[in-house]
N, CA, C and O of each residue as an XYZ file, in Angstrom:
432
protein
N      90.493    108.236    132.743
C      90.779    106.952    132.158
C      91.863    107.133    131.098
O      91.543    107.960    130.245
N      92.902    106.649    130.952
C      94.224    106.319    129.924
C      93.649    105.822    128.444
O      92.982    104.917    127.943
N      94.296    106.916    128.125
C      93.973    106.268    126.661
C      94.893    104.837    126.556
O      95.849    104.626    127.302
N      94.313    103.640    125.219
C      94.765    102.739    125.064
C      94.662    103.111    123.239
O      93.739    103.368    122.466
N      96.438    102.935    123.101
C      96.565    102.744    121.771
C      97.029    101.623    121.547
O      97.528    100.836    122.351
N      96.816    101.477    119.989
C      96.974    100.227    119.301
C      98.777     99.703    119.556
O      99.594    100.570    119.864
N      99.128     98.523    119.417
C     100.375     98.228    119.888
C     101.310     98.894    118.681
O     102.424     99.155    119.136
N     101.183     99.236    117.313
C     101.426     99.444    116.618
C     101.852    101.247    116.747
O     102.810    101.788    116.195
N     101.053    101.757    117.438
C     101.090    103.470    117.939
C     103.010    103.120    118.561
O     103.994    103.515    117.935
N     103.047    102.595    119.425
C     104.619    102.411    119.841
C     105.572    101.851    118.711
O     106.508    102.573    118.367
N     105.465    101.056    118.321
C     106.493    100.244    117.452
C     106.565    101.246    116.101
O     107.671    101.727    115.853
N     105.482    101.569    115.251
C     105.060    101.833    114.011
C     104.503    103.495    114.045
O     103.782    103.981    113.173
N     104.943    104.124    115.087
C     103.763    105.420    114.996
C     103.617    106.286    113.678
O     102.543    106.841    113.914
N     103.842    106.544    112.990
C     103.717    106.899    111.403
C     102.790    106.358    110.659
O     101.831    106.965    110.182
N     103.050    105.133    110.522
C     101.900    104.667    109.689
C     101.282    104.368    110.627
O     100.209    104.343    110.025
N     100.825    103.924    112.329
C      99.549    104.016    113.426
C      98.945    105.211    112.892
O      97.894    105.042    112.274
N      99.281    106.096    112.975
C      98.339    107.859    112.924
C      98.423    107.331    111.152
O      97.530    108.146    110.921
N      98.522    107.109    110.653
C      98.501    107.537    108.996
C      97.238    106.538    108.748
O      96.256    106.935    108.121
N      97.353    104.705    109.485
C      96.181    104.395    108.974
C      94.867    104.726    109.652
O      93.770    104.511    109.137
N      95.084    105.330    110.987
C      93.894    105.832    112.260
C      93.216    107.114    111.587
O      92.083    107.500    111.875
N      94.087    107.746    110.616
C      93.977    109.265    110.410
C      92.986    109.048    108.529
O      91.901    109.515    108.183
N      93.585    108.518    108.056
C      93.265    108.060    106.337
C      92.252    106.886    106.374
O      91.174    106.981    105.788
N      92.608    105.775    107.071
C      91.425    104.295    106.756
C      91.212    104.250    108.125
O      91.969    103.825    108.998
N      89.763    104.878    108.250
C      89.260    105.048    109.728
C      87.459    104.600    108.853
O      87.388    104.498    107.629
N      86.772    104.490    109.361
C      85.321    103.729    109.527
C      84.805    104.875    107.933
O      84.305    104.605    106.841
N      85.274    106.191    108.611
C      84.510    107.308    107.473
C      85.841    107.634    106.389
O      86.239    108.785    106.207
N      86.506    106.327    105.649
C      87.545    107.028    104.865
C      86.711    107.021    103.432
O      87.011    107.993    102.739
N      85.891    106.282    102.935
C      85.491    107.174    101.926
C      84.851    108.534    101.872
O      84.099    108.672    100.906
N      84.955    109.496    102.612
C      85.053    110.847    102.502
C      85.732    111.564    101.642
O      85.442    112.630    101.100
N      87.588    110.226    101.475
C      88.657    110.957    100.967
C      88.713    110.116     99.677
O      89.829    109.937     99.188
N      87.670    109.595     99.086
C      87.627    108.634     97.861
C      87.203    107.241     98.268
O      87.482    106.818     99.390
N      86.353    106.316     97.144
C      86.449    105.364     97.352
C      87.610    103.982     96.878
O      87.493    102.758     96.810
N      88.865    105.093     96.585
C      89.939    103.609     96.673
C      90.887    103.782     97.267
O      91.255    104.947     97.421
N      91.604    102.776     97.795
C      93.003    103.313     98.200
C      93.379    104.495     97.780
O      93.348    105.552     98.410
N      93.889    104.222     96.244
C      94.201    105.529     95.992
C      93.887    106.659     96.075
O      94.506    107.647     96.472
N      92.795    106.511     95.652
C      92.189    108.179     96.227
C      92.026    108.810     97.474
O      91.767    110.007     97.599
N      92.257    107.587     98.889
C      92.855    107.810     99.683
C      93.681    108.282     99.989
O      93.531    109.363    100.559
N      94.948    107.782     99.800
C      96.109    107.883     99.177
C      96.559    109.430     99.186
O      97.094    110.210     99.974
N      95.935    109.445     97.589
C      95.970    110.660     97.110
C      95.844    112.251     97.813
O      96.560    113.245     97.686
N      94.741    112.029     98.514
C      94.472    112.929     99.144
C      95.189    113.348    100.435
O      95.165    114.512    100.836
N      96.017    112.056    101.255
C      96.531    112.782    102.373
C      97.793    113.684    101.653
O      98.241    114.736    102.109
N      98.271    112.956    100.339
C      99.584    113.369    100.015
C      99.171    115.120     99.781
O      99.887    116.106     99.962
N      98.179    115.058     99.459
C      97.262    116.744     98.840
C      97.426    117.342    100.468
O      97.992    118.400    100.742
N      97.093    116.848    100.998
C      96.973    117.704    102.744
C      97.880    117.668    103.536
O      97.668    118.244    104.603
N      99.324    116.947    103.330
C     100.531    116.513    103.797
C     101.682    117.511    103.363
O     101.487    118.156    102.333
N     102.835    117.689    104.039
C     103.432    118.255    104.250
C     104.759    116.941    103.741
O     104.891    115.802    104.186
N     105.435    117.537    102.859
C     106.651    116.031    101.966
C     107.033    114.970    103.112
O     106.917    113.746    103.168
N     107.649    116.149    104.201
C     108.334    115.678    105.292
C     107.183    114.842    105.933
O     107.733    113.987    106.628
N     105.904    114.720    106.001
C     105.277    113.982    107.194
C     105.587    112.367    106.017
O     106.144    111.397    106.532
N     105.292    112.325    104.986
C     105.362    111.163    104.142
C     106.438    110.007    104.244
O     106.157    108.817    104.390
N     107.641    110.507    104.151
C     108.813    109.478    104.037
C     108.708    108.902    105.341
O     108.967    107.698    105.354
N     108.359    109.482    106.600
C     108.492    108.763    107.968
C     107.150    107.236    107.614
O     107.238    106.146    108.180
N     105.889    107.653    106.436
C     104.703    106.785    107.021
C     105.672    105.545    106.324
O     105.760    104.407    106.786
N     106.441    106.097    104.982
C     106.931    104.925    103.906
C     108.030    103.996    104.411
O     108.243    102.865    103.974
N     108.778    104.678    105.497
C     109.814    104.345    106.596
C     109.370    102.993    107.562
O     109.979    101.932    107.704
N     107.578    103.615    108.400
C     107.138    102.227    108.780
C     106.911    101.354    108.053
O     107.081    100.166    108.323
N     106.384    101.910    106.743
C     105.699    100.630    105.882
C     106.416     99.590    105.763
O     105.979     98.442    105.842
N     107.992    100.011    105.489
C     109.083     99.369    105.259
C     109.387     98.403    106.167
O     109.718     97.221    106.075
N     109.196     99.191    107.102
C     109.736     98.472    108.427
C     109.034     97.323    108.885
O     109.623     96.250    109.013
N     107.710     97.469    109.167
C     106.861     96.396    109.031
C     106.590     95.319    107.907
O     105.899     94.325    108.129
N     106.953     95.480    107.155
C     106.638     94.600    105.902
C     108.024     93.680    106.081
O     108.007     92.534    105.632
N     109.453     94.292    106.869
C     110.386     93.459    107.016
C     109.782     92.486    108.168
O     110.421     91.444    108.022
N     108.948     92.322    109.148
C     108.774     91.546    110.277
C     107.808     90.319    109.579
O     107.006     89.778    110.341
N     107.857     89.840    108.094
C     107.956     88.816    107.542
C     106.483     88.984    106.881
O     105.745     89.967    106.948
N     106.244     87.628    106.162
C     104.985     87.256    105.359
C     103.840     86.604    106.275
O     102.661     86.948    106.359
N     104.380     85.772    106.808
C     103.540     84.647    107.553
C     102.906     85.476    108.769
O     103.542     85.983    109.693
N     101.674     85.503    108.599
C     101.047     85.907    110.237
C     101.006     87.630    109.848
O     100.692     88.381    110.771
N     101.295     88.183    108.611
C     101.105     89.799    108.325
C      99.632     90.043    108.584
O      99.386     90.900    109.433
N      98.571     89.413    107.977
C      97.405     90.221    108.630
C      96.810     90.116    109.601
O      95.888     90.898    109.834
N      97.209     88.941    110.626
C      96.641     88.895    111.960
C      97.838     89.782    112.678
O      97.459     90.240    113.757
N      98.679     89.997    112.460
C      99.719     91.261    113.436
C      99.070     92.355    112.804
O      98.416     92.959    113.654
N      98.949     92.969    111.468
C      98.713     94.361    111.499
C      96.973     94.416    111.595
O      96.543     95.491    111.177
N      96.125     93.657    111.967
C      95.093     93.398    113.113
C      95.636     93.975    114.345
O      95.077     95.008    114.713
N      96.564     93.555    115.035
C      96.618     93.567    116.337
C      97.201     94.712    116.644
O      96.868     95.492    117.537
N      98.545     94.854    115.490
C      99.340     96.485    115.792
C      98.572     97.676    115.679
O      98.803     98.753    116.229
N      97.432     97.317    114.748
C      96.884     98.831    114.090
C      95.144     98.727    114.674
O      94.434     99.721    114.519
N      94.759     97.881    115.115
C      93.139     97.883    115.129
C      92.020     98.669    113.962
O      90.980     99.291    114.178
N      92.660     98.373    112.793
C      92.146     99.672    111.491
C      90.302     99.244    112.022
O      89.895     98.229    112.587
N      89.573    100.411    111.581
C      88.288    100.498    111.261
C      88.209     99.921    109.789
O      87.191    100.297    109.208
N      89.017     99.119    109.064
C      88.765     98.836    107.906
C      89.733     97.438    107.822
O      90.434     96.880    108.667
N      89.428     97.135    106.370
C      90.000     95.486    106.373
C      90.924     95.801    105.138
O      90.541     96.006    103.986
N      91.970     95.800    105.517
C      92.782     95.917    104.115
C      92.777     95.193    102.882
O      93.045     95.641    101.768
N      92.247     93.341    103.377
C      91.926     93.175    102.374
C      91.168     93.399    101.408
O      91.346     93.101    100.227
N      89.923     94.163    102.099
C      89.174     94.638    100.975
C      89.485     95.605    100.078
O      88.552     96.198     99.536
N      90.665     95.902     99.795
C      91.420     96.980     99.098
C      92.373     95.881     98.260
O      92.425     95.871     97.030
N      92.949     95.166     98.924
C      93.949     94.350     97.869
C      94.047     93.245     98.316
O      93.754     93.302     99.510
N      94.449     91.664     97.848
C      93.951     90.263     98.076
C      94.993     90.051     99.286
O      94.679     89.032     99.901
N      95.941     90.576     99.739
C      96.207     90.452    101.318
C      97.140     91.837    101.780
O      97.864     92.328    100.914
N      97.120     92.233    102.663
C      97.835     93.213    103.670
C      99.047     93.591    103.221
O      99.363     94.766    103.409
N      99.864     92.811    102.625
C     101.254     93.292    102.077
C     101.010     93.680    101.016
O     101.745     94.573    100.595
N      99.855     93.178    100.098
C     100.001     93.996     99.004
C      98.547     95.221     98.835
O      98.085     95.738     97.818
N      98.163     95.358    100.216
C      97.907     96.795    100.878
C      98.893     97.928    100.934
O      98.987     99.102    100.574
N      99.543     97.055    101.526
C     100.910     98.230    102.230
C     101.380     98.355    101.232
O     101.274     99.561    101.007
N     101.948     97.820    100.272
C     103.035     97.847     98.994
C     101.973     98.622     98.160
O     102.930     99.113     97.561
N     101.020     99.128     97.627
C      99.989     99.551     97.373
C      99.833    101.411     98.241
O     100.107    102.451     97.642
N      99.602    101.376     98.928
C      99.868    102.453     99.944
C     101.271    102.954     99.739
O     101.204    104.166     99.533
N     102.419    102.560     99.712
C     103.544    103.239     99.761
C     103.491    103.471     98.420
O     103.655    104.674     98.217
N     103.345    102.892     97.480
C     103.621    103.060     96.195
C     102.841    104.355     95.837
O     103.228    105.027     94.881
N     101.990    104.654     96.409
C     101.316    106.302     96.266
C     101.471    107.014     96.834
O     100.910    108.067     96.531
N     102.397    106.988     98.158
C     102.693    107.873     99.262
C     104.362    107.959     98.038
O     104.869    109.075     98.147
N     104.800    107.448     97.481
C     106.109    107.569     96.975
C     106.008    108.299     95.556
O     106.997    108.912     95.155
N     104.808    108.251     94.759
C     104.332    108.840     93.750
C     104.216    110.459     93.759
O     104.762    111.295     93.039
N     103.256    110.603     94.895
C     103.051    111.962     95.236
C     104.338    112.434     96.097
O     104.341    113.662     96.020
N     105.252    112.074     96.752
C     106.860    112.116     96.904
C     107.237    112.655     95.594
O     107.062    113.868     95.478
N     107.612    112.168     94.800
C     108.315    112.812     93.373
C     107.047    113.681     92.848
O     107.481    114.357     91.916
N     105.890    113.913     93.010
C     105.140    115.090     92.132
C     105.079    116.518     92.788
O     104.505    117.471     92.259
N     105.959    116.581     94.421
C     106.177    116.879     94.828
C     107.165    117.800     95.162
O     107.151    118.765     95.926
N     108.274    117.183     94.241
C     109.406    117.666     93.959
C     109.558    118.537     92.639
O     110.650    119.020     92.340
């Protein structure tokens, strides 16, 4: 049987594996906040895997406001609800990069 990935695995694959891999059903393992989410892949990450997830973030956050959390519903199928991290999805993502870009410069 074929695997079926999220539509987002094609368009977005960086941040697909980054939110499948980090905000999956068991992500408080890696903290209970974003950040400490966050935090921790940047701890287990390699500089270079980072700028590609901050690259989608970007990228997606350009395909507009209107209709952002029912598409990254559909692109990403997360085991989790972003809003329950921040009062809507963009300011998830803007939230998420902003610590994937933090640990970027602590990095350096």
């Amino acid at each position: 049987m074929p695997v079926s990935h999220p539509k987002g695995h094609k368009s977005f694959p960086e941040l697909s594996a980054f939110i499948g891999c980090w905000f999956h059903q068991d992500f408080d393992i890696h903290g209970d906040t974003l950040e400490a989410v966050v935090r921790a892949c940047v701890a287990e990450s390699r500089p270079s895997v980072l700028q590609p997830v901050i690259d989608d973030i970007d990228r997606f956050l350009a395909t507009g406001e209107a209709g952002m959390d029912e598409r990254f519903l559909e692109y990403f199928r997360p085991d989790i609800i972003p809003t329950a991290f921040r009062p809507t999805t963009r300011d998830f993502l803007l939230a998420v990069r902003q610590e994937l870009r933090n640990g970027l410069k602590r990095e350096r």
